[in-house]
C-alpha positions in Angstrom: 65.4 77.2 262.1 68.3 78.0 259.2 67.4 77.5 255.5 69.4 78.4 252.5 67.8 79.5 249.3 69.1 81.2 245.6 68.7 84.5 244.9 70.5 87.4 242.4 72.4 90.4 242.6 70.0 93.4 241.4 73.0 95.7 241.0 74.5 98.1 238.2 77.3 95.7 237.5 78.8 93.3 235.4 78.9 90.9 237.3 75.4 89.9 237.9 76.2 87.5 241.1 74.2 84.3 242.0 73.8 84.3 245.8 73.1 81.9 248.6 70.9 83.6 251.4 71.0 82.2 254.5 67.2 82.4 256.6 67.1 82.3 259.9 63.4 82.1 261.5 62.4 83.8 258.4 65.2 87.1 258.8 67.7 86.9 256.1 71.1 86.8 258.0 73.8 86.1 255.6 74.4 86.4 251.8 77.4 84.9 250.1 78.3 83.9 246.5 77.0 80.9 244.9 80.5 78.9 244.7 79.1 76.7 242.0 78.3 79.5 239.5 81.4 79.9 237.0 81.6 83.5 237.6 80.5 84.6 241.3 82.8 81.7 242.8 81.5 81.7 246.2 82.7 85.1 247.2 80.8 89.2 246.7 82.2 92.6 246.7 82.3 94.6 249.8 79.1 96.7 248.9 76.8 93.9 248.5 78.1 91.5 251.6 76.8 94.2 253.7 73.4 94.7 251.8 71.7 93.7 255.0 72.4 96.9 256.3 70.0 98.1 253.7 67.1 95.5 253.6 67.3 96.2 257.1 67.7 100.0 258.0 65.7 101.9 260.0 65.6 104.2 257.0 63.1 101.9 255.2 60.7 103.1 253.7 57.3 101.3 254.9 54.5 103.5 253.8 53.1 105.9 251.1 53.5 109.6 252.4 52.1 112.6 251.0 54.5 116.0 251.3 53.7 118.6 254.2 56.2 120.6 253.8 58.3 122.5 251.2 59.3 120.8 248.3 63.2 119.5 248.9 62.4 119.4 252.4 61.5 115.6 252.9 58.9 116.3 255.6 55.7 113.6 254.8 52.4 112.1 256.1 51.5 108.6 256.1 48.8 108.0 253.7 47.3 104.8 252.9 47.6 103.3 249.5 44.5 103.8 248.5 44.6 107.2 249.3 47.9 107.2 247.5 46.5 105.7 244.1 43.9 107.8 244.1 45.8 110.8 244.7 48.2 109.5 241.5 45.1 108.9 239.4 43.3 112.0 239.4 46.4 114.0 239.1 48.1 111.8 236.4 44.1 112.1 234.6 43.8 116.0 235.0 46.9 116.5 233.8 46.5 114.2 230.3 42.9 116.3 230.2 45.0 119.8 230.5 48.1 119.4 228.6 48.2 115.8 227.1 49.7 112.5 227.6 52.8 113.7 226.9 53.4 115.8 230.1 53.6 112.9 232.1 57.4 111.8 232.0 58.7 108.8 233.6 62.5 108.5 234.8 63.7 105.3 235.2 67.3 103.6 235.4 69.6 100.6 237.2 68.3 100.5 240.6 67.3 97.0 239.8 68.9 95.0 236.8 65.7 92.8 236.8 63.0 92.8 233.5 59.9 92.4 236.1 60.9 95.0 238.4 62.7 97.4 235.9 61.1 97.0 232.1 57.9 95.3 232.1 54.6 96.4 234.0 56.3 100.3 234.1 56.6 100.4 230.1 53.1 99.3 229.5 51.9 101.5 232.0 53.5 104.5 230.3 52.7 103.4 226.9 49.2 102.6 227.2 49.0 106.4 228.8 50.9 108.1 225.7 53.6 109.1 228.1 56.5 110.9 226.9 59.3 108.1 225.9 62.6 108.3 228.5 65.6 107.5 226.6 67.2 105.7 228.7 71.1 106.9 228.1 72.8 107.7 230.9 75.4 105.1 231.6 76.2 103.0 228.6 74.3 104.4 225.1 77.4 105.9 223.3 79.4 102.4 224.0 76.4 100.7 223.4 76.0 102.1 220.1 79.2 102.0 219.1 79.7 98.4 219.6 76.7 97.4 217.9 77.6 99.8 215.0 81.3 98.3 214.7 80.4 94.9 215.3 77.1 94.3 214.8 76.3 92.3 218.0 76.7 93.9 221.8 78.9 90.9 223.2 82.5 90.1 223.5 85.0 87.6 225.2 83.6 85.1 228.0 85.2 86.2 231.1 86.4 82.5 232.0 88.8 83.1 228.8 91.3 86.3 230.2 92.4 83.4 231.8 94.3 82.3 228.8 95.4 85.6 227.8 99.1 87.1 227.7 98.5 89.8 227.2 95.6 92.1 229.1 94.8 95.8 228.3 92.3 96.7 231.1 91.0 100.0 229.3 89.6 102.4 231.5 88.4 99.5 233.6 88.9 99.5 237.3 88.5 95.6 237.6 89.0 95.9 241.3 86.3 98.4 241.9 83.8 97.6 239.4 84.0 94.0 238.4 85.9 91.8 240.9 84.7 88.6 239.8 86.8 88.7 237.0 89.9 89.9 239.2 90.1 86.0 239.7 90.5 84.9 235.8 93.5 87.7 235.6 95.2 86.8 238.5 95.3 82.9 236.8 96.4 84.4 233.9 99.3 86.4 235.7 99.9 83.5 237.8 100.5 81.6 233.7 103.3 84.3 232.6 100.1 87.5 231.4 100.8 91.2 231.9 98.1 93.5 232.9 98.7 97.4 231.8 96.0 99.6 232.8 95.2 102.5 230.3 93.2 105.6 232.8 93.5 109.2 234.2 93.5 107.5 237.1 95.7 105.5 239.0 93.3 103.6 241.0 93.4 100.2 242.9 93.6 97.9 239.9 96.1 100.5 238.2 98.4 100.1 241.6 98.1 96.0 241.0 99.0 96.3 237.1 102.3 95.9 235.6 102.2 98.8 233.8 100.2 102.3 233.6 99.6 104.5 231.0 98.3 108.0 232.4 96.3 109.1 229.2 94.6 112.5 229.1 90.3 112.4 229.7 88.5 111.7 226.3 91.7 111.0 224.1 90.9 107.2 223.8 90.4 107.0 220.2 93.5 109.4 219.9 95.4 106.4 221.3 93.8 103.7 219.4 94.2 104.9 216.0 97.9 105.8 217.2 97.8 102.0 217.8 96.3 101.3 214.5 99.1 103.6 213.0 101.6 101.5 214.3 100.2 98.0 213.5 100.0 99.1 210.1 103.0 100.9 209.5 105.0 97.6 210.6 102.7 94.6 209.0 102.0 93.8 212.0 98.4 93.3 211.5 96.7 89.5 210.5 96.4 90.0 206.7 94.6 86.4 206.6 91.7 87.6 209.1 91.5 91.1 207.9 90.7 89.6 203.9 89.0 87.0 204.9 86.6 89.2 207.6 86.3 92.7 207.0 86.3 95.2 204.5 87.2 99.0 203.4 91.0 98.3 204.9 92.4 100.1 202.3 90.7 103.2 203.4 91.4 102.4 207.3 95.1 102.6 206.3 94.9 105.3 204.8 92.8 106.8 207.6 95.5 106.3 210.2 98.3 107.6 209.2 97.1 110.5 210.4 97.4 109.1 213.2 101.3 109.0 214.1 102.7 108.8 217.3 104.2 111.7 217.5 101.0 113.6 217.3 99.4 110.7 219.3 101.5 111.4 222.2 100.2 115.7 221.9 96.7 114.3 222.3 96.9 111.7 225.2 99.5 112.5 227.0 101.2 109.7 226.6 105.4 109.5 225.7 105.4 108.4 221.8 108.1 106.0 222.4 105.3 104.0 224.7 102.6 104.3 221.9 104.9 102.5 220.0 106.7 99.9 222.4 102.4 98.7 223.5 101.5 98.2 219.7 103.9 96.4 218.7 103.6 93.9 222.2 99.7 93.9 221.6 100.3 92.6 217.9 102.9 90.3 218.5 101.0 88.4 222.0 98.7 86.1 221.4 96.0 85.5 223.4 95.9 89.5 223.5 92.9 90.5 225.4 90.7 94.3 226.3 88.7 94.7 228.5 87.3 98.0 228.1 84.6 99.6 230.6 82.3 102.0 230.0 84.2 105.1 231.4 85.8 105.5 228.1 82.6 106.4 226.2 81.5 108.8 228.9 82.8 111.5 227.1 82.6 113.6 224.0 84.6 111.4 221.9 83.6 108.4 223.6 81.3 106.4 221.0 84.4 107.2 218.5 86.8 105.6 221.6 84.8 102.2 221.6 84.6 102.3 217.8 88.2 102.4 217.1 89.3 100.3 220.3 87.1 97.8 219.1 89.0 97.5 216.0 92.1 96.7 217.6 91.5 92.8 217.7 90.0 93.0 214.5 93.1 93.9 213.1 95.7 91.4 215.1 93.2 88.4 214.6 92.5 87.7 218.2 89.2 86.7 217.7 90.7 83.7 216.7 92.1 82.6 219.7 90.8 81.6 223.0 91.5 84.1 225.5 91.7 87.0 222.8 89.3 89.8 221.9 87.4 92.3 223.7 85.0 92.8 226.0 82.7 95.5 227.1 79.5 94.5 227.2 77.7 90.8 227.1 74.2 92.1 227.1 73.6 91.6 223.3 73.4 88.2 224.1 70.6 87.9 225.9 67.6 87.5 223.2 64.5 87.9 225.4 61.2 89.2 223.9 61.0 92.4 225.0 58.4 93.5 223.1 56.2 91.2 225.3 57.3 92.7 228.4 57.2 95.9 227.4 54.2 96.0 225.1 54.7 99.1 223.1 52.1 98.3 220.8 50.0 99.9 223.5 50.4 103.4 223.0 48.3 103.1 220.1 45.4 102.8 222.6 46.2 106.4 224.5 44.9 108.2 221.9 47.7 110.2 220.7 48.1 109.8 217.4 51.6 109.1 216.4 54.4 107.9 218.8 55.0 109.6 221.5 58.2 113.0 222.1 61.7 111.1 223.5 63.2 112.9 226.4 67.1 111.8 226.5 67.5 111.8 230.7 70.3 113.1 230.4 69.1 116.5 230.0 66.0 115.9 232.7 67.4 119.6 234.1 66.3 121.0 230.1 63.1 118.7 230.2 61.7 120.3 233.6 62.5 123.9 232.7 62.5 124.4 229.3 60.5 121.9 227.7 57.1 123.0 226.3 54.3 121.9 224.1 53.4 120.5 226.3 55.7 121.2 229.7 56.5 118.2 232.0 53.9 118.4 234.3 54.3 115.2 236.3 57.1 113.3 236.8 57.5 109.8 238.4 60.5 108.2 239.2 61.7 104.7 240.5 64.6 102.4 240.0 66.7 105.4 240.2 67.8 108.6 242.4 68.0 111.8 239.5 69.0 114.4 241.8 72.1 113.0 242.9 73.0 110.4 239.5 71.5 113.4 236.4 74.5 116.0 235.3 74.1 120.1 235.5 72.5 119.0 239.0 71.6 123.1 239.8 69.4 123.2 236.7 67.5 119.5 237.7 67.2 120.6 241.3 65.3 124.1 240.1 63.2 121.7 237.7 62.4 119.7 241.0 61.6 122.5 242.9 58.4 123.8 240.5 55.2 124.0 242.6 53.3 123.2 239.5 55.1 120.0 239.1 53.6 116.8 240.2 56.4 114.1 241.4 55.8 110.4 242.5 58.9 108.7 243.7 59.1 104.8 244.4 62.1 104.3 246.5 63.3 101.9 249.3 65.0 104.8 251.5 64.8 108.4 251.6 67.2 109.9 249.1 67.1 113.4 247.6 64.5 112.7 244.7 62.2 111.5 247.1 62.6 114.3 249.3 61.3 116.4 246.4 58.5 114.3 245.9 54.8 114.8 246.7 53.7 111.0 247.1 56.2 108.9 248.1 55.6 105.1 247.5 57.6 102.3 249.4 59.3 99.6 247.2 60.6 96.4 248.1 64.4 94.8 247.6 65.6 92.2 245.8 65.2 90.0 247.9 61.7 90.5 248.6 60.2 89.7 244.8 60.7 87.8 241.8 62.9 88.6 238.4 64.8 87.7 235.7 67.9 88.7 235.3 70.5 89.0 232.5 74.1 90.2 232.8 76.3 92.8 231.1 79.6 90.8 232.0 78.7 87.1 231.4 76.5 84.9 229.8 74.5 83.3 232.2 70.6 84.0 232.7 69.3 83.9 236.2 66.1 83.5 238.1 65.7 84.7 241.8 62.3 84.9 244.0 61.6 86.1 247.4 63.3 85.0 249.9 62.3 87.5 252.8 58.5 89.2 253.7 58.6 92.8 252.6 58.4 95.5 255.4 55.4 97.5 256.0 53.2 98.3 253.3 56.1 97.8 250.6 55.3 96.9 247.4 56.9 95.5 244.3 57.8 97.8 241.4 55.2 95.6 239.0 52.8 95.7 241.1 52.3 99.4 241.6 52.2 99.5 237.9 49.3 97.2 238.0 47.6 99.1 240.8 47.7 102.4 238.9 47.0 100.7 235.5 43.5 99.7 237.8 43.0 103.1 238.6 43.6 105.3 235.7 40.9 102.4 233.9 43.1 100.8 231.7 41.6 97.2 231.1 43.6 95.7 228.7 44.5 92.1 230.0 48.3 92.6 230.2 47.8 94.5 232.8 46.4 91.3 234.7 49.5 89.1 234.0 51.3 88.2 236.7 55.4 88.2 236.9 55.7 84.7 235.7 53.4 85.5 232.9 56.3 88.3 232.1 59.1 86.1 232.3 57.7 83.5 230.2 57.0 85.8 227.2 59.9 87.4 227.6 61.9 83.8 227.0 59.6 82.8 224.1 61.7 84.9 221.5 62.6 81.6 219.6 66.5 82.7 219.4 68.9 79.8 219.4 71.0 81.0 222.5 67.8 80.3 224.7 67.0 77.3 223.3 65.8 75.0 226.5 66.0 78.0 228.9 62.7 77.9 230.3 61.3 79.3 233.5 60.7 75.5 235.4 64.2 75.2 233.8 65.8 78.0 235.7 63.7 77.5 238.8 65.3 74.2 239.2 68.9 75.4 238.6 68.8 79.7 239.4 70.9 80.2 236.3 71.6 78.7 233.0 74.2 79.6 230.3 73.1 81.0 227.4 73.0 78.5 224.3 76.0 80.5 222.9 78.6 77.6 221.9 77.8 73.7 222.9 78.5 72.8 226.8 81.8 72.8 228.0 83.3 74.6 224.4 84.2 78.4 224.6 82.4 80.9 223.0 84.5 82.4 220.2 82.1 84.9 218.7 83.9 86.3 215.7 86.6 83.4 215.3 85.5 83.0 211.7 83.6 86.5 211.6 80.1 86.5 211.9 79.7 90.2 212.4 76.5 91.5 212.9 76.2 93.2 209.5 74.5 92.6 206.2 77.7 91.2 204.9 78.4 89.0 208.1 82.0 91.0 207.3 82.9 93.8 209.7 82.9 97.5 207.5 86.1 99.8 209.2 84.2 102.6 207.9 87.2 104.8 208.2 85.5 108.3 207.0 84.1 108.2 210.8 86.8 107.7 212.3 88.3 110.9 212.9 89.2 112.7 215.9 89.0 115.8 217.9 90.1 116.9 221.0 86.5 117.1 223.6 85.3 120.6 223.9 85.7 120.4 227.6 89.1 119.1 227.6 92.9 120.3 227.8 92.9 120.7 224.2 89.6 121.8 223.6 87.8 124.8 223.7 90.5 127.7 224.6 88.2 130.2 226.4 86.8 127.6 228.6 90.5 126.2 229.6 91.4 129.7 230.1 89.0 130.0 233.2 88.8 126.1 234.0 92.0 124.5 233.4 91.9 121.2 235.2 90.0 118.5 233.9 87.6 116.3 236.4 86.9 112.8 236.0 83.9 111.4 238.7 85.2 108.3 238.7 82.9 105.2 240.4 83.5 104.5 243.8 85.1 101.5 245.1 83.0 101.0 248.4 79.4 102.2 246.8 77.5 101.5 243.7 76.2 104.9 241.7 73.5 106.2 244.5 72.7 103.3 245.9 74.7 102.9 249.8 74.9 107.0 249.7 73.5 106.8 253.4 76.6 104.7 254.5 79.1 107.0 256.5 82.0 105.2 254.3 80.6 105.9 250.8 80.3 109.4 252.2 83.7 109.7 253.3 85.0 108.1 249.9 82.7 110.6 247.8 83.8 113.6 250.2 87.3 113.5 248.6 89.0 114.8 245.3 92.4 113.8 244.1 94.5 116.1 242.7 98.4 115.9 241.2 101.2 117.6 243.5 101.7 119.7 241.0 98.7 121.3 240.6 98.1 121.1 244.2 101.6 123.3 244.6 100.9 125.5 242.3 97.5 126.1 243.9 98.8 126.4 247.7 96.8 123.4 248.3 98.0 120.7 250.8 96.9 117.0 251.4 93.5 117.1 253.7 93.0 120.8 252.9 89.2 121.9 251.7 88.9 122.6 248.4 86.4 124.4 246.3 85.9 122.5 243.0 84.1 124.6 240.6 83.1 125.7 236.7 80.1 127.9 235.4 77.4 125.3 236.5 77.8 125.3 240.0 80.6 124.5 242.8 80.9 121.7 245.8 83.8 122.0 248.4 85.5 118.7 249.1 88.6 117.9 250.6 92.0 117.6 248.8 94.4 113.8 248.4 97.6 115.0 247.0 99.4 112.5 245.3 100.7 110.9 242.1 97.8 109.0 241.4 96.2 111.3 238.7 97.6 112.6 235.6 98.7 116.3 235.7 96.2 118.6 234.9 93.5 116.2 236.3 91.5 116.0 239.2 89.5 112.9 240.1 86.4 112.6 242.4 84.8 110.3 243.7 80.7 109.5 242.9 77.8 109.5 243.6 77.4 111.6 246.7 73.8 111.8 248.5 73.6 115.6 248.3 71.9 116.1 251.7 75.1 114.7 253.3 77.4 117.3 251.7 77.8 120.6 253.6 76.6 122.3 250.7 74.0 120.3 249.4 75.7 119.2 246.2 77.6 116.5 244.9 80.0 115.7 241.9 77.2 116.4 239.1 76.7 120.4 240.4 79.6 120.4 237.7 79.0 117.9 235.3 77.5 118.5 231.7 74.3 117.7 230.1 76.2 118.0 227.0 75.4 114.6 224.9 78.2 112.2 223.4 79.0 111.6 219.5 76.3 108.4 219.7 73.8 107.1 221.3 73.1 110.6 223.3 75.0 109.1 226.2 76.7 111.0 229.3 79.5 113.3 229.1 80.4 112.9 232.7 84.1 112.8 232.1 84.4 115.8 229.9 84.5 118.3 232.4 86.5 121.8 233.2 86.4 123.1 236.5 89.2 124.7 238.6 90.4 124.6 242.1 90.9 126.5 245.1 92.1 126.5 248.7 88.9 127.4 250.8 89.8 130.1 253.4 87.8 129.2 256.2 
């Protein structure tokens, strides 16, 4: 018998597709697209049409295991959970006895976009304990930041509107790659008379498909946006009516930016002056004008300043105004749930420590295991995410990993790396096999999805481990009794205006619902008549911070370090995976196995296309093998992540390089600020 029944897309992406599962005697056989949600349109990417392949591996993890062997090795027993919880208990207890709360540290991302699952029964659990406090800052924080600090809300253009734009700037965005589902708004827009120019280091699929590409050196967006500025200025080509009317401290911005002139513009990015010119003066002068910036720009050194000053651009030209103008990076501002309810943080006044507990940025988890003290992290539990592959300086977090004297939990759905460090291993289920809520970072529709297939084994949902162990370790404060629907409805009781009517019977009728951000059927025109975020409801250029400097890991950065490690690396996303998540599929590997490198520097290096390379800096080194092409700026090389590890022939991916250094806000990623050099292996 053949049912079909809703469900969401769990995934790191913006996305944040409703799906149609089809159930055959109770095995999930197909999942396709809702066709009547505006932005899924009855189609999915590659990664998540064969998600089957997951929900159904072999690989799945169907019991809690205790470690037998060496830590790293992955060798386990089956334990029951019971056993398990106990085990967790009395460690998690002796430990808060020895050293304090604060030696327990959980590490938590993406792996599921859903409030249940990912931010709800986990936080009170680790506040309630006096835990020390993850900041959570590895993908987005420096944009993040910046955004809100520029324009005072975290949300941007609809992406139904590029289809009115003329004019699209897809800013370090690889549409293609990482956000099909709006691929179809821009090819409508092409199809009305638009250009698309893609601004990147790398040429990738959606660069190839653009009508024009600007090759702009790693961590010089902001470089290139004040150029922009410069330009707009210069020529009055700026909307004086908006700009009076909607802002203020323009006289200082102009000032500000004629530092910025294109001739020194074009020494920082890379870019020919004559074309910092020629694409200011066509984004001023097309209207709709439209960005769509990703979050690869603020992965950088520089790259809360990058968002900042893109961000300005449409403040300046007006295209607020019109529909099918603005910017968008992120649409999760949006989204006014009570998180305070889900979370509960008022419950770490119950553990007994005192004050608020230590923030550990994850970022620097390598630091946290081996040099943090006072107290030292002395248990670690992870779920939702996959640190010894996804966390930078990847040498120093493996060696914090590998401490006898550290305690690790890991609740995963497969076996990656973390879990083969792990000493209890607990099994999780999928999406598909639980209930969540789920907002989006690239739309503005809320969605509601509940099983739709019998978990595996012994598998368990996220929530409820967190309720189990809350059991154990004593803690009887009622929230720990509420079920997942009990979650979800606090979390939509915030009383905002955009979920006014949005109600959990409401949702489970429908499976999504647009937010109440303009009436039905209008477009939503967030800052057509201002509205910024700010005391002043007026946006503040603040042009004292917006000056720039080359990264310290960059071309033009620090001189000793480019002496020894001249090329710069970007670990771009892949195209056929999703961060960690399908790094057991042999095509993700093959993809993540590669590095692309200009002909120049490939001839100048002896190296030829499909020749191994060695790829390394002072943090560590990981041999790949070499695509030699035009596709990457000189002086560039581009790799592909995130690699399992323990498919690599060395036992390291991408991040053996990558820095732990933290961005100008936020204390986000540096990922693409990254020296390294390259050389021909000889065997």
């Amino acid at each position: 018998m053949s049912e079909i029944r809703r469900s969401v897309c769990p995934l790191d992406c913006p996305d944040t597709c409703a799906l149609l599962v089809t159930l055959e005697n109770g095995r999930v056989t197909r999942l396709r697209g809702d066709p009547e949600h505006p932005v899924t349109r009855g189609f999915l990417c590659e990664k998540v049409t064969r998600y089957l392949d997951r929900q159904y591996s072999p690989q799945r993890l169907l019991y809690p295991q205790r470690r037998v062997g060496h830590k790293g090795e992955g060798r386990f027993e089956r334990i029951s959970w019971d056993e398990a919880l106990d085990e967790i208990a009395q460690r998690l207890q002796r430990i808060v006895r020895e050293y304090g709360s604060e030696a327990v540290l959980p590490y938590s991302y993406a792996g599921t976009m859903g409030l249940v699952q990912g931010a709800s029964m986990d936080r009170r659990f680790f506040h309630r304990l006096g835990a020390s406090r993850l900041e959570r800052t590895i993908c987005s924080a420096a944009g993040t930041a910046a955004l809100a600090a520029t324009l005072g809300h975290r949300y941007g253009t609809e992406p139904e509107q590029f289809r009115h734009a003329r004019l699209i700037l897809l800013w370090g965005a690889n549409v293609l790659g990482a956000n099909i589902h709006l691929w179809p708004f821009l090819v409508e827009a092409v199809r009305s008379g638009a250009r698309i120019y893609t601004i990147d280091p790398v040429r990738n699929r959606t660069g190839q498909l653009a009508h024009r590409h600007y090759f702009i050196n790693p961590g010089s967006d902001a470089a290139l946006a004040l150029g922009l500025m410069h330009v707009i200025l210069a020529e009055g080509l700026y909307d004086a009516d908006y700009v009076a009317r909607y802002t203020e401290g323009f006289d200082a911005l102009a000032e500000r930016v004629r530092r910025y002139p294109p001739e020194r513009v074009a020494e920082l990015t890379g870019l020919a002056a004559e074309d910092i010119v020629g694409l200011a003066r066509e984004y001023a002068t097309t209207r709709p004008a439209a960005i769509r910036v990703n979050y690869g720009v603020q992965r950088s050194e520089r790259g809360g300043l990058a968002v900042r000053a893109i961000s300005l651009l449409p403040v300046l030209t007006g295209a607020w105004r019109d529909v099918g103008g603005g910017l968008l990076l992120s649409t999760s501002g949006a989204f006014p749930l009570n998180r305070g309810a889900a979370e509960r943080p008022d419950l770490e006044a119950l553990s007994g420590l005192g004050r608020p507990a230590r923030k550990v940025n994850m970022v620097q988890l390598g630091r946290a295991l081996t040099e943090l003290d006072d107290p030292p992290v002395m248990a670690l539990i992870v779920y939702n995410s996959n640190p010894a592959a996804v966390a930078p300086n990847q040498n120093l977090v493996l060696r914090g990993l590998a401490r006898e004297d550290l305690f690790t939990v890991v609740i995963e759905q497969l076996p990656t790396d973390t879990a083969d460090w792990a000493d209890i291993v607990l099994p999780a289920t999928t999406f598909l096999e639980h209930t969540d809520l789920y907002i989006s970072y690239g739309h503005y529709y809320l969605q509601l999805a509940r099983p739709v297939a019998t978990p595996p084994g012994e598998a368990k949902p996220n929530a409820e481990i967190f309720r189990l162990l809350a059991e154990r370790m004593g803690f009887r404060e009622p929230c720990f009794r509420e079920s997942d629907d009990d979650i979800i409805r606090a979390a939509l009781a915030s009383g905002h205006p955009f979920l006014e009517g949005i109600t959990l019977e409401a949702l489970e009728e429908r499976g999504w619902m647009r937010l109440r951000v303009a009436p039905d059927g209008e477009p939503f025109l967030p800052f057509a008549c201002g509205g910024f975020g700010t005391p002043s409801g007026r946006l503040n250029f603040a042009a004292a911070r917006l000056d720039y400097e080359p990264p310290v890991e960059s071309r033009l950065g620090d001189a000793g370090l480019r002496s020894r490690y001249p090329l710069e690396l970007v670990s771009l996303k892949s195209d056929s995976g999703l961060n960690s998540t399908f790094g057991y599929r042999d095509a993700v590997d093959r993809e993540t196995s590669l590095v692309w490198i200009h002909e120049a520097d490939a001839a100048a290096r002896g190296i030829r296309d499909g020749d191994r390379v060695r790829i390394f800096n002072d943090r560590g080194s990981i041999r790949l093998i070499a695509r030699v092409g035009r596709d990457v700026a000189r002086g560039v090389v581009a790799a592909r992540s995130i690699r399992w590890p323990k498919r690599a022939p060395d036992g390291r991916n991408v991040n053996a390089l990558t820095s732990d250094r933290l961005a100008d806000m936020g204390g986000g990623a540096t990922f693409y600020s990254c020296l390294v050099e390259v050389e021909k292996c000889a065997d």
